[in-house]
C-alpha angles and dihedrals in degrees: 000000000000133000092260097057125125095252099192091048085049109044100249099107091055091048091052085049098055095040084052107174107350130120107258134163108202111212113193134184140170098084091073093222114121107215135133131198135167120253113184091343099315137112113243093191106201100217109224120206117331106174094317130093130309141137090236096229088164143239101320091056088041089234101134143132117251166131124226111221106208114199119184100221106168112314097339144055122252103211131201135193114215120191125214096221088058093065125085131187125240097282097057081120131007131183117227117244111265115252111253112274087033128102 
């Protein structure tokens, strides 16, 4: 899904027509490439990897793992790319037990 593609052999064209004049974000996958462009005035977010295959080139090739985090705020999405690498689990820091006699 880029912006040269041929819409009409792709479905596109017949989407924008049934969504007419509302607002819309279209969010895609499957291709594992991480990009995002404006097409009559909308974001087509490009999803990269999210758990599938990928060689993780990194952000400028668009090849990373990740979640995207949507938020409704008003008449738009904030969007937020989360990458996988940034979460830790419960243990990312622990504090010794204190010795006895010790708070």
């Amino acid at each position: 899904m880029f912006p040269d593609d041929d819409h009409e052999l792709t479905g596109w064209n017949g989407i924008e027509r049934a969504l007419g004049n509302r607002n819309y974000t279209i969010f895609a996958g499957h291709v594992h490439n991480y990009a995002r462009f404006v097409r009559n005035g909308r974001d087509y977010i490009t999803l990269a990897t999210t758990g599938g295959s990928s060689k993780l080139r990194g952000k400028s090739e668009g090849e990373f793992d990740q979640i995207v985090w949507v938020t409704m705020k008003d008449s738009e999405p904030v969007i937020a790319n989360i990458m996988l690498d940034g979460i830790e689990d419960k243990s990312v820091r622990t504090r010794p037990l204190p010795k006895p006699g010790e708070k």
